[in-house]
PyMOL commands that place a pseudoatom at each C-alpha (Angstrom):
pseudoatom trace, name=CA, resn=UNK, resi=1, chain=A, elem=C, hetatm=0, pos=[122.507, 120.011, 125.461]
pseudoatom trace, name=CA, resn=UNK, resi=2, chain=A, elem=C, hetatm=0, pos=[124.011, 116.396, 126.288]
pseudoatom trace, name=CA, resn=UNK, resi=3, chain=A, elem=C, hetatm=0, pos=[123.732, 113.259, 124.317]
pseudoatom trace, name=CA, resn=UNK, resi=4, chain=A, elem=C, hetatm=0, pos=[121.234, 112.089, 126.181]
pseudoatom trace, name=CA, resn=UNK, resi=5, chain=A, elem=C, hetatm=0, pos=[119.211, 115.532, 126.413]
pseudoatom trace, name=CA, resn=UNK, resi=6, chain=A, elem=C, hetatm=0, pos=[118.889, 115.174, 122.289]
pseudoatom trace, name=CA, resn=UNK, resi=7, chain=A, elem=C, hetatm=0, pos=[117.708, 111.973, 122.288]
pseudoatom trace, name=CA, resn=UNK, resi=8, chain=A, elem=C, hetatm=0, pos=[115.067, 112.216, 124.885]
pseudoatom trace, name=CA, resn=UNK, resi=9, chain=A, elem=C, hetatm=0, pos=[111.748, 110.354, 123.906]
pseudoatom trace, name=CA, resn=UNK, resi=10, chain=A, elem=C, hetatm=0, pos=[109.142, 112.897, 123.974]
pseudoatom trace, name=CA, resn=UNK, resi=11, chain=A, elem=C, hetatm=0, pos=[105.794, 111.532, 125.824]
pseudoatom trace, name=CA, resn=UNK, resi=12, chain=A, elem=C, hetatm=0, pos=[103.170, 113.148, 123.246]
pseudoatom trace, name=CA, resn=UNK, resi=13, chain=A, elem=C, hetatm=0, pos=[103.710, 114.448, 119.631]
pseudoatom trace, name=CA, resn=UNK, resi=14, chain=A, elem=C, hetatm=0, pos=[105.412, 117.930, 120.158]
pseudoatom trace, name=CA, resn=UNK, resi=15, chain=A, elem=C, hetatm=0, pos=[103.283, 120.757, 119.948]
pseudoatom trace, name=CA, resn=UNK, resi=16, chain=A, elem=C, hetatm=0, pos=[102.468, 122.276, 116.715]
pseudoatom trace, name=CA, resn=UNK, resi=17, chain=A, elem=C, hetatm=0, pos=[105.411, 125.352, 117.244]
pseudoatom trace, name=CA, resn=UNK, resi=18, chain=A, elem=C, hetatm=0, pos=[107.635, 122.256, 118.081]
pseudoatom trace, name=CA, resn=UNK, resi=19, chain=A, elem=C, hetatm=0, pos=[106.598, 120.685, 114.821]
pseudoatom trace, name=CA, resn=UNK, resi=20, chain=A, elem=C, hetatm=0, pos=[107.518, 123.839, 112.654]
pseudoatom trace, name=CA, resn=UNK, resi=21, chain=A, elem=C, hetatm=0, pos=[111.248, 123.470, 113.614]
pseudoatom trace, name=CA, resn=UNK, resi=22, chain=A, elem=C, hetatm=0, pos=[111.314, 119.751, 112.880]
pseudoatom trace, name=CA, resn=UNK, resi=23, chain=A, elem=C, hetatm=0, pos=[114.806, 119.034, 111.529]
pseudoatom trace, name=CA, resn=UNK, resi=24, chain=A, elem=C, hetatm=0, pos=[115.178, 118.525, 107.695]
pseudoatom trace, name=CA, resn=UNK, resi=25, chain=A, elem=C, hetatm=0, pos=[118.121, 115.374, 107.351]
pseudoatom trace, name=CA, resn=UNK, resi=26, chain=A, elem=C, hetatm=0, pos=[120.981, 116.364, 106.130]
pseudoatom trace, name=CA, resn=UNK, resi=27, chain=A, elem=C, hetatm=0, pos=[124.501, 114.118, 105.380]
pseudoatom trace, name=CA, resn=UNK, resi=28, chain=A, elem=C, hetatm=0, pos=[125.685, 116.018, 108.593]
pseudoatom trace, name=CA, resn=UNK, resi=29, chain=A, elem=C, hetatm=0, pos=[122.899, 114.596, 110.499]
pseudoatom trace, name=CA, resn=UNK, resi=30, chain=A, elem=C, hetatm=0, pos=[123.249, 110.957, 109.137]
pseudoatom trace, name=CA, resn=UNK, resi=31, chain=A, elem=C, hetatm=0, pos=[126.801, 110.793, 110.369]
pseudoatom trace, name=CA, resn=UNK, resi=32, chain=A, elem=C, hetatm=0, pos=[125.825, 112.320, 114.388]
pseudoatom trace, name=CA, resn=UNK, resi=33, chain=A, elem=C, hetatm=0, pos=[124.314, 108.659, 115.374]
pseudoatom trace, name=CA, resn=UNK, resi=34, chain=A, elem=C, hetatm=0, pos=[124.632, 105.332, 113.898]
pseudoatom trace, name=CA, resn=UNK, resi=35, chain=A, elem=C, hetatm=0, pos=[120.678, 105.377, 113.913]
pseudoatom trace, name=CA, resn=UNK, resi=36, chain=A, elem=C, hetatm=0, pos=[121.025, 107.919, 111.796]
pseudoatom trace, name=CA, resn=UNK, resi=37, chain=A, elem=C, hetatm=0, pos=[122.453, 106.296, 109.225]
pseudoatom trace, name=CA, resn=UNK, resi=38, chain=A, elem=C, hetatm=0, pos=[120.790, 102.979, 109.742]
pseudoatom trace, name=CA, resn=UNK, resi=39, chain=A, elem=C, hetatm=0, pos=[117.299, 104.304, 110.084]
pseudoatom trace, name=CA, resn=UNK, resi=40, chain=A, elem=C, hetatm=0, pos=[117.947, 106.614, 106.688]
pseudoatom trace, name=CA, resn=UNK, resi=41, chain=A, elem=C, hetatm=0, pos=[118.925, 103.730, 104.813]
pseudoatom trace, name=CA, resn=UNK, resi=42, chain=A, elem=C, hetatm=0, pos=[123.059, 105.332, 104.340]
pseudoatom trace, name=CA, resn=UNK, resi=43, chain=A, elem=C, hetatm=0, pos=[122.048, 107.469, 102.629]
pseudoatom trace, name=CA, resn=UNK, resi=44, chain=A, elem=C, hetatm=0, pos=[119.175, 106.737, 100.086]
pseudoatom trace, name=CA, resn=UNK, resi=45, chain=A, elem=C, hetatm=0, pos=[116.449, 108.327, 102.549]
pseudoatom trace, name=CA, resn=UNK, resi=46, chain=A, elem=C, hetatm=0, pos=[118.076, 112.089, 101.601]
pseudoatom trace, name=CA, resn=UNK, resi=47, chain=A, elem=C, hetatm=0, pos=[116.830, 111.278, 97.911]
pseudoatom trace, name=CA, resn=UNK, resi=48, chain=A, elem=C, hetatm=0, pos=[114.825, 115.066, 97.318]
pseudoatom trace, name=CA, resn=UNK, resi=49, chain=A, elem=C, hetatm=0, pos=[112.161, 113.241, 95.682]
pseudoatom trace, name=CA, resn=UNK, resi=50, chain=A, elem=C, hetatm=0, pos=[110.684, 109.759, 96.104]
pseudoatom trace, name=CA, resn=UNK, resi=51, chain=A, elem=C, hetatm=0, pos=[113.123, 108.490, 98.879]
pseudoatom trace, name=CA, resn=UNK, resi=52, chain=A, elem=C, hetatm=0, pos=[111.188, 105.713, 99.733]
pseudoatom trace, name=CA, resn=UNK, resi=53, chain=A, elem=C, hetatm=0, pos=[111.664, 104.363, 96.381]
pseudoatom trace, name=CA, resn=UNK, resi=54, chain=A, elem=C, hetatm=0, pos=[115.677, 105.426, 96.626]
pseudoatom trace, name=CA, resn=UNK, resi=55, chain=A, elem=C, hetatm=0, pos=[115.657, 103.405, 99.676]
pseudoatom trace, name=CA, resn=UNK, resi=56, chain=A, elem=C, hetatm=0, pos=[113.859, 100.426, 97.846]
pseudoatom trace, name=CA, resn=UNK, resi=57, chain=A, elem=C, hetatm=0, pos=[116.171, 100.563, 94.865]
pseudoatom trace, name=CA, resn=UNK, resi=58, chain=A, elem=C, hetatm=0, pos=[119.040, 100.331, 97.779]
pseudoatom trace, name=CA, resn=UNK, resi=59, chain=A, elem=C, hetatm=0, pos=[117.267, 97.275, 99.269]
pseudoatom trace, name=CA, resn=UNK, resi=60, chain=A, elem=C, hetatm=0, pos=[117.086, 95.556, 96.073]
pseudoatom trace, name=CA, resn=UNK, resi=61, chain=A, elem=C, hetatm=0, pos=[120.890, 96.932, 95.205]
pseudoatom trace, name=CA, resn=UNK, resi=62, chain=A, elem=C, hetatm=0, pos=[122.091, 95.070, 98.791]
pseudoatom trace, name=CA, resn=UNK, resi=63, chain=A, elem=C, hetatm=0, pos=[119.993, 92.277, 98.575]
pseudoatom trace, name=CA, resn=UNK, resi=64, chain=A, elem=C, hetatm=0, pos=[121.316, 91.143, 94.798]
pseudoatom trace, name=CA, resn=UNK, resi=65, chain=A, elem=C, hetatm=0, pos=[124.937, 91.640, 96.562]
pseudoatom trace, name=CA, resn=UNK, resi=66, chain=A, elem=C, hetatm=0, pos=[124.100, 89.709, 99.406]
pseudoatom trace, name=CA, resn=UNK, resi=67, chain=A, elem=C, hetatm=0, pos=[122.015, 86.902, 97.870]
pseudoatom trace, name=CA, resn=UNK, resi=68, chain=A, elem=C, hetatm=0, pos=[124.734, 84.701, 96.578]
pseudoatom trace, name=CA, resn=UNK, resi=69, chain=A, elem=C, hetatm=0, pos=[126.391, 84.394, 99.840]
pseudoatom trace, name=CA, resn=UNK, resi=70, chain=A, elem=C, hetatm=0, pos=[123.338, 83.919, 102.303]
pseudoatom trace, name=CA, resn=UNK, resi=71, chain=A, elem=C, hetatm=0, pos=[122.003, 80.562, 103.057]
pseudoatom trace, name=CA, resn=UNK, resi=72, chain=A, elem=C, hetatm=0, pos=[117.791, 80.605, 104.340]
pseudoatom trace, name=CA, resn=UNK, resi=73, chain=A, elem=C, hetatm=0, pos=[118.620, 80.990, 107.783]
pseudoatom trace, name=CA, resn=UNK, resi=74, chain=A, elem=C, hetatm=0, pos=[121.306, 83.416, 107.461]
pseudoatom trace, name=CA, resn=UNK, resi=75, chain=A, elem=C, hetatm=0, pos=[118.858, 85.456, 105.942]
pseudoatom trace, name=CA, resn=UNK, resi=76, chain=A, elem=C, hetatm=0, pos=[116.008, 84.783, 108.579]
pseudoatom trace, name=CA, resn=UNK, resi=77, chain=A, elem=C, hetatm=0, pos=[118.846, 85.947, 111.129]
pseudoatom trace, name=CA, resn=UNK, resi=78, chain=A, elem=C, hetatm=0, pos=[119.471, 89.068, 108.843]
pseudoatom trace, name=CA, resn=UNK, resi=79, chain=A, elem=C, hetatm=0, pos=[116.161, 90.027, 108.771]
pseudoatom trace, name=CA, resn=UNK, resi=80, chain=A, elem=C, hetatm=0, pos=[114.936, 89.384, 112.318]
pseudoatom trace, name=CA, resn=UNK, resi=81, chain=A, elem=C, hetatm=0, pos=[117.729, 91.568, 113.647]
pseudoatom trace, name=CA, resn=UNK, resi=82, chain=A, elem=C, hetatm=0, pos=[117.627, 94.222, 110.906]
pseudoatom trace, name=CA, resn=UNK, resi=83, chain=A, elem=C, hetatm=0, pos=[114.381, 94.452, 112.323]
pseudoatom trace, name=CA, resn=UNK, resi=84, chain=A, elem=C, hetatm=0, pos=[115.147, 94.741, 116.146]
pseudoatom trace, name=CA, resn=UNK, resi=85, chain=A, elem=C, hetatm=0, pos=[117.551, 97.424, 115.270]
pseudoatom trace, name=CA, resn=UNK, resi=86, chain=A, elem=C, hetatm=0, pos=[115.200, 99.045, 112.733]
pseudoatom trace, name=CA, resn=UNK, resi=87, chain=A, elem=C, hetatm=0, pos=[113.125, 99.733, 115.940]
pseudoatom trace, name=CA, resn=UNK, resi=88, chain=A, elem=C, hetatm=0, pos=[115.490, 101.208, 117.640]
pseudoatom trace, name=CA, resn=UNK, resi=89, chain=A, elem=C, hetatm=0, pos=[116.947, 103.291, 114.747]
pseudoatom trace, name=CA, resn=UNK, resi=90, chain=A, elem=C, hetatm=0, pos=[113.731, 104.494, 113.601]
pseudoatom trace, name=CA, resn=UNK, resi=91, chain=A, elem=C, hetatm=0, pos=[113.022, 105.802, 117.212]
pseudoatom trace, name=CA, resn=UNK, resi=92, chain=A, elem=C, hetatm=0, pos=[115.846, 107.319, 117.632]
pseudoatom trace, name=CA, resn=UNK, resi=93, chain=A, elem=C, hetatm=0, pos=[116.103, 109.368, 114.921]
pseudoatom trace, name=CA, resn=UNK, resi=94, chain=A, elem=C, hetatm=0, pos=[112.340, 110.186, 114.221]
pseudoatom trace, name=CA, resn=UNK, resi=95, chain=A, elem=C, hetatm=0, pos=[112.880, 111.372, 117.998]
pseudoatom trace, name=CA, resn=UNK, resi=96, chain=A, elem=C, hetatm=0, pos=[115.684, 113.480, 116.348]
pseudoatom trace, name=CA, resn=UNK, resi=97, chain=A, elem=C, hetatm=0, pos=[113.930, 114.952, 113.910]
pseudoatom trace, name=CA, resn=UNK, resi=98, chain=A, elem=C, hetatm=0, pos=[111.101, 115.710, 115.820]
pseudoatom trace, name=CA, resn=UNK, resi=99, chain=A, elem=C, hetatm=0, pos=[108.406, 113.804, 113.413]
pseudoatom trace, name=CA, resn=UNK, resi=100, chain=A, elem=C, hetatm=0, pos=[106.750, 110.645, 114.126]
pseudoatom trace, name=CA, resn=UNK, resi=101, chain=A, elem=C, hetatm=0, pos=[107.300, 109.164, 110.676]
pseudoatom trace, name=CA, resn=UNK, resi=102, chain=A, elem=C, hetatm=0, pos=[109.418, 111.189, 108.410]
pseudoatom trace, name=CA, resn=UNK, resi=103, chain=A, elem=C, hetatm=0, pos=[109.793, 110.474, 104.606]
pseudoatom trace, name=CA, resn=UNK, resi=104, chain=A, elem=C, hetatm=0, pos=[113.793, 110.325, 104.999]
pseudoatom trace, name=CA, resn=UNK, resi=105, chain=A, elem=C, hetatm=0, pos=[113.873, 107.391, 107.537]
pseudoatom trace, name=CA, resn=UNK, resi=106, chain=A, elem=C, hetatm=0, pos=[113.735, 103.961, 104.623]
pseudoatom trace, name=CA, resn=UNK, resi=107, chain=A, elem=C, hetatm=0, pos=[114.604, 101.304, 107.047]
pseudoatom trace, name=CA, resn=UNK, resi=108, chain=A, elem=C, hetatm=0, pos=[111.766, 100.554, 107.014]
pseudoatom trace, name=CA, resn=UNK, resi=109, chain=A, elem=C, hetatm=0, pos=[111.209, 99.805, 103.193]
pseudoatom trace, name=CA, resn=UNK, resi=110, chain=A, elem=C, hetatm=0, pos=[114.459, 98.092, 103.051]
pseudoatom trace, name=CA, resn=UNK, resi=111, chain=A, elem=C, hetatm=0, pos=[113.727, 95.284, 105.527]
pseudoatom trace, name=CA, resn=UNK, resi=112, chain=A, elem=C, hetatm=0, pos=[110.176, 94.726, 104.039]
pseudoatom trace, name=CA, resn=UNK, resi=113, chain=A, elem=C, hetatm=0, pos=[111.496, 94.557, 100.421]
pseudoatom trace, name=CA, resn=UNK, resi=114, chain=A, elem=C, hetatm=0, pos=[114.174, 92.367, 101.453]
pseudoatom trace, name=CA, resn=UNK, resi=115, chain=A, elem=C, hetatm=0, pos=[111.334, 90.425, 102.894]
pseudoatom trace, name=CA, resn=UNK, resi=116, chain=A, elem=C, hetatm=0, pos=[109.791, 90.102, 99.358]
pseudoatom trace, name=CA, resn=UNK, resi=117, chain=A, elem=C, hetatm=0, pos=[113.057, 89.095, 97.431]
pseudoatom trace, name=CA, resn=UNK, resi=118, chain=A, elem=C, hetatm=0, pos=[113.851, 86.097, 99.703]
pseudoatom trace, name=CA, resn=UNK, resi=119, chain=A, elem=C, hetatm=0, pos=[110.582, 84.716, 99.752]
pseudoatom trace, name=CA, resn=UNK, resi=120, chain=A, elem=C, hetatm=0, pos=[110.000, 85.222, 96.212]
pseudoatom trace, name=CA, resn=UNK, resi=121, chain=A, elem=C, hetatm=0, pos=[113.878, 83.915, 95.090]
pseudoatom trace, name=CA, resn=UNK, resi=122, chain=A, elem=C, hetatm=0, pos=[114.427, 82.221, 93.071]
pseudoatom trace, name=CA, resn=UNK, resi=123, chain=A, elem=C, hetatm=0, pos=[112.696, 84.256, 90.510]
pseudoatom trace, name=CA, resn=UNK, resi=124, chain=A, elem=C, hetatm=0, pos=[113.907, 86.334, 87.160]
pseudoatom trace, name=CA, resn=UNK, resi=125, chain=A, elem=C, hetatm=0, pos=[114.951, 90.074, 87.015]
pseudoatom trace, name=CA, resn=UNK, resi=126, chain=A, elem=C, hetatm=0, pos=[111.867, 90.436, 85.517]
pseudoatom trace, name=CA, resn=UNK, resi=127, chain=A, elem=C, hetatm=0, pos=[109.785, 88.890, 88.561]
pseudoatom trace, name=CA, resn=UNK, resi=128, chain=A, elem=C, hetatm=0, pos=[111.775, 91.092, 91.184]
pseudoatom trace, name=CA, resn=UNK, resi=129, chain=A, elem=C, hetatm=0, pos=[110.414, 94.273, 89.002]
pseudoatom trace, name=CA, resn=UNK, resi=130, chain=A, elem=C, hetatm=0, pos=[107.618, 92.927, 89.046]
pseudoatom trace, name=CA, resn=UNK, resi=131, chain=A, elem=C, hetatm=0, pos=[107.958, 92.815, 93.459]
pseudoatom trace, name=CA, resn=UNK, resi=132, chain=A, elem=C, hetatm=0, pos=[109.505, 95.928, 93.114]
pseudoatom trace, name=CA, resn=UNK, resi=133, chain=A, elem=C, hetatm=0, pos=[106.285, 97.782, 91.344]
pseudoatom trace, name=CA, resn=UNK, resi=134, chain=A, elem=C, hetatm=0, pos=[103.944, 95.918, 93.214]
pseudoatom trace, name=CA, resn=UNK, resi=135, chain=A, elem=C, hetatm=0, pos=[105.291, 96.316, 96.838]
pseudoatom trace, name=CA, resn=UNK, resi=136, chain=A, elem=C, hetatm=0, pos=[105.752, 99.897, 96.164]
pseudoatom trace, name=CA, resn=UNK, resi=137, chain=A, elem=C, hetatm=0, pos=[102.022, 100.323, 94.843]
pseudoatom trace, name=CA, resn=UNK, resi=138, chain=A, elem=C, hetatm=0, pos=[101.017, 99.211, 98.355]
pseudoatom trace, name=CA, resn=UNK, resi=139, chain=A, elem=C, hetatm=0, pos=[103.258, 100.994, 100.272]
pseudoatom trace, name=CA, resn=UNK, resi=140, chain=A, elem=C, hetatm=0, pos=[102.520, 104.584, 98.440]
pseudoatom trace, name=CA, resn=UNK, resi=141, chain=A, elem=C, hetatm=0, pos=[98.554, 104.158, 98.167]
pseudoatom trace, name=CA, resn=UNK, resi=142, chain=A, elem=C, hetatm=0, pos=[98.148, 102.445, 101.329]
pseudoatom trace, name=CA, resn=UNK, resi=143, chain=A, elem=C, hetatm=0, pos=[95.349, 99.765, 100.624]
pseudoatom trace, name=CA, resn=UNK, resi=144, chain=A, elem=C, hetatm=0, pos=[92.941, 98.466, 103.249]
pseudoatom trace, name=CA, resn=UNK, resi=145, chain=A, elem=C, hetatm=0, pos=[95.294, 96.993, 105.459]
pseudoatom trace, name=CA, resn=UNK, resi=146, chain=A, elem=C, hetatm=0, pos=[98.433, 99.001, 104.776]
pseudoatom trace, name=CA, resn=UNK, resi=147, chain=A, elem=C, hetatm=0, pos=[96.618, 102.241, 106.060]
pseudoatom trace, name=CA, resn=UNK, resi=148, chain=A, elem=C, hetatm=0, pos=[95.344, 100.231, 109.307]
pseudoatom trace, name=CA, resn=UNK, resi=149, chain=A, elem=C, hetatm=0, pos=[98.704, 99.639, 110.377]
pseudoatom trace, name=CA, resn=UNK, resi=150, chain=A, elem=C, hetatm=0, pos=[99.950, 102.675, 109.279]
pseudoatom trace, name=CA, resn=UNK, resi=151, chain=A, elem=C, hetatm=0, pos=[97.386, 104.663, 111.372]
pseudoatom trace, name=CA, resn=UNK, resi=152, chain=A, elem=C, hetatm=0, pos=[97.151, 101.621, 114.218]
pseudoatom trace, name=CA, resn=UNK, resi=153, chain=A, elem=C, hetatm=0, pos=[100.563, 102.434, 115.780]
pseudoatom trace, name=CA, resn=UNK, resi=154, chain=A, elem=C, hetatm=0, pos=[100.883, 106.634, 115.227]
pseudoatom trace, name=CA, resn=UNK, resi=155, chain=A, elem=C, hetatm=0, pos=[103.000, 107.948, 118.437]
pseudoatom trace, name=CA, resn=UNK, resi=156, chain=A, elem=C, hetatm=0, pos=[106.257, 108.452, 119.583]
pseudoatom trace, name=CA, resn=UNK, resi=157, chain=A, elem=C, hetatm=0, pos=[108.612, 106.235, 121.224]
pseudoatom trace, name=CA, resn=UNK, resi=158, chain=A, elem=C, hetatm=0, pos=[109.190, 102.194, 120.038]
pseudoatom trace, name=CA, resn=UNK, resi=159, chain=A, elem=C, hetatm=0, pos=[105.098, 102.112, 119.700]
pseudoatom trace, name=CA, resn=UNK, resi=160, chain=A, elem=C, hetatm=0, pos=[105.779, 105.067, 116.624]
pseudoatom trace, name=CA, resn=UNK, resi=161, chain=A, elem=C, hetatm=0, pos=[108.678, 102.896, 115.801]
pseudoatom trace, name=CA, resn=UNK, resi=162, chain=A, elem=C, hetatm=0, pos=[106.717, 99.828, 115.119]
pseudoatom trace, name=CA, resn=UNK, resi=163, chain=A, elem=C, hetatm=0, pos=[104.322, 101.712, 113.392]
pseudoatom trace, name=CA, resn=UNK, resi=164, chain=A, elem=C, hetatm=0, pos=[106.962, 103.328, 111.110]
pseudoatom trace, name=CA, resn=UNK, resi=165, chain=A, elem=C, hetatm=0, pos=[107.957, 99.671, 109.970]
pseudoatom trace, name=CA, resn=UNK, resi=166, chain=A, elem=C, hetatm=0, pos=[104.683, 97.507, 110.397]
pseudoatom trace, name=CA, resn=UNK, resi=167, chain=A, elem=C, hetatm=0, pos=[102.928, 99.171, 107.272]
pseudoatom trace, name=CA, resn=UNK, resi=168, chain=A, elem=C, hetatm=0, pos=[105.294, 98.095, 105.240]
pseudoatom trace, name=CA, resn=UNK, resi=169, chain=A, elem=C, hetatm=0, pos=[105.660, 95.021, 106.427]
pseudoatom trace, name=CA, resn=UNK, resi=170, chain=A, elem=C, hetatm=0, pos=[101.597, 94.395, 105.587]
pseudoatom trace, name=CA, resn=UNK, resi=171, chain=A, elem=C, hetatm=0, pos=[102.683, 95.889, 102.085]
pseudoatom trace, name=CA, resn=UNK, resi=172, chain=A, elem=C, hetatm=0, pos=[105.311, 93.137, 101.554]
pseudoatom trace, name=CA, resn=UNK, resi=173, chain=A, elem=C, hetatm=0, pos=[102.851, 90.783, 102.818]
pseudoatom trace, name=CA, resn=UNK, resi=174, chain=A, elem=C, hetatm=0, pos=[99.991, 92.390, 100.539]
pseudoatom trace, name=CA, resn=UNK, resi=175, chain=A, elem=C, hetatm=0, pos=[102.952, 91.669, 97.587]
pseudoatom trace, name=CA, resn=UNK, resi=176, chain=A, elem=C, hetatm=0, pos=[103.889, 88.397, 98.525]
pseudoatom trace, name=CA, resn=UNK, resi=177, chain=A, elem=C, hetatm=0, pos=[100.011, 87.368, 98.792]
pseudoatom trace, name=CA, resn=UNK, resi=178, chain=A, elem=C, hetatm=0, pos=[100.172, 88.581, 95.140]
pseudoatom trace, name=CA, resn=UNK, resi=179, chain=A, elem=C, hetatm=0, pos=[102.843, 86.422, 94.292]
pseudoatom trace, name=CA, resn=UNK, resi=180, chain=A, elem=C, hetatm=0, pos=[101.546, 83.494, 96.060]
pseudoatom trace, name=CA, resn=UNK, resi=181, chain=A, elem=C, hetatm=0, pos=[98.277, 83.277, 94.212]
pseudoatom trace, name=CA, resn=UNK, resi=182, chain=A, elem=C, hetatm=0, pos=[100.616, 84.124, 90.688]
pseudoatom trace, name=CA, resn=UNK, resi=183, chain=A, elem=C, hetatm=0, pos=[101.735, 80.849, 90.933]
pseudoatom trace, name=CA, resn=UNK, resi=184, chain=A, elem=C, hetatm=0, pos=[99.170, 79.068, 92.381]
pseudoatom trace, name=CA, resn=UNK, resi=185, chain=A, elem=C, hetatm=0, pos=[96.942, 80.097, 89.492]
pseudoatom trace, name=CA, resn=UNK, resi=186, chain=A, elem=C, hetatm=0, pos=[99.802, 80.281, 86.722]
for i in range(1, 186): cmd.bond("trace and resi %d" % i, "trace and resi %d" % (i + 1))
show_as sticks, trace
zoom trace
């Protein structure tokens, strides 16, 4: 098989036999593509249990290292082309791994979350658990609007990449909208 043979974007979901041989991510795996390792958060997607919280907990880990030394628009920059990439990471290796929207690939948590931290900065440890609870309530039960876009984008190719990232992107603005009337009432 070529490079480009293994990253072919199927047309339709892959039939159910297809399905049943669906790649399990390994550290192995991470290190064939630099989507890999993007889209799987280096590393914190392979978590056994709960790896979209591992790949929060990284998010929140890179963001507290990264805070001091970002201005606002550095971080805009940051985050608009963490999310180009994301699109193109998440493809590629969901492609990989022959499921439209595997647990392992985080990406997609770690842009949203750091979405939450800079809009809610400044704000105490204590306020960023408070993000961190919240925004990963919404992601894991899937309110209302979280399981629209969830459901909204389902397929393979960038349209199943979009829709990998764009529910949690509606549970960081479900948080945020949390936040925002926090302080407006308090």
């Amino acid at each position: 098989m070529t490079h480009n043979e293994h990253f072919t974007e199927p047309s339709s979901p892959p039939p159910p036999e297809e399905h049943a041989s669906a790649r399990k991510p390994d550290w192995l795996f991470l290190r064939q593509h630099p989507a890999h390792m993007i889209a799987i958060g280096f590393g914190s997607g392979l978590s056994p249990k709960a790896p979209g919280t591992a790949g929060t907990l990284f998010a929140w880990a890179i963001f507290a290292l990264l805070y001091p030394w970002l201005n606002d628009l550095a971080w805009g920059i940051l985050l608009l082309l963490s999310l180009l990439v994301g699109v193109w990471a998440c493809q590629r290796t969901a492609t990989a791994l022959q499921v439209q929207d595997p647990g392992s690939i985080v990406w997609d948590e770690i842009i949203a979350f750091w979405l939450v931290l800079w809009l809610i900065m400044p704000t105490t440890f204590w306020g960023q658990c408070a993000a961190f609870v919240l925004f990963r309530l919404f992601d894991a039960l899937k309110p209302g609007p979280v399981r629209w876009a969830d459901k909204a984008f389902k397929g393979w190719g960038y349209k199943g990449a979009i829709g990998i990232i764009l529910d949690d992107l509606v549970a960081a603005f479900l948080t945020l909208l949390i936040f925002a009337i926090w302080r407006f009432f308090f």
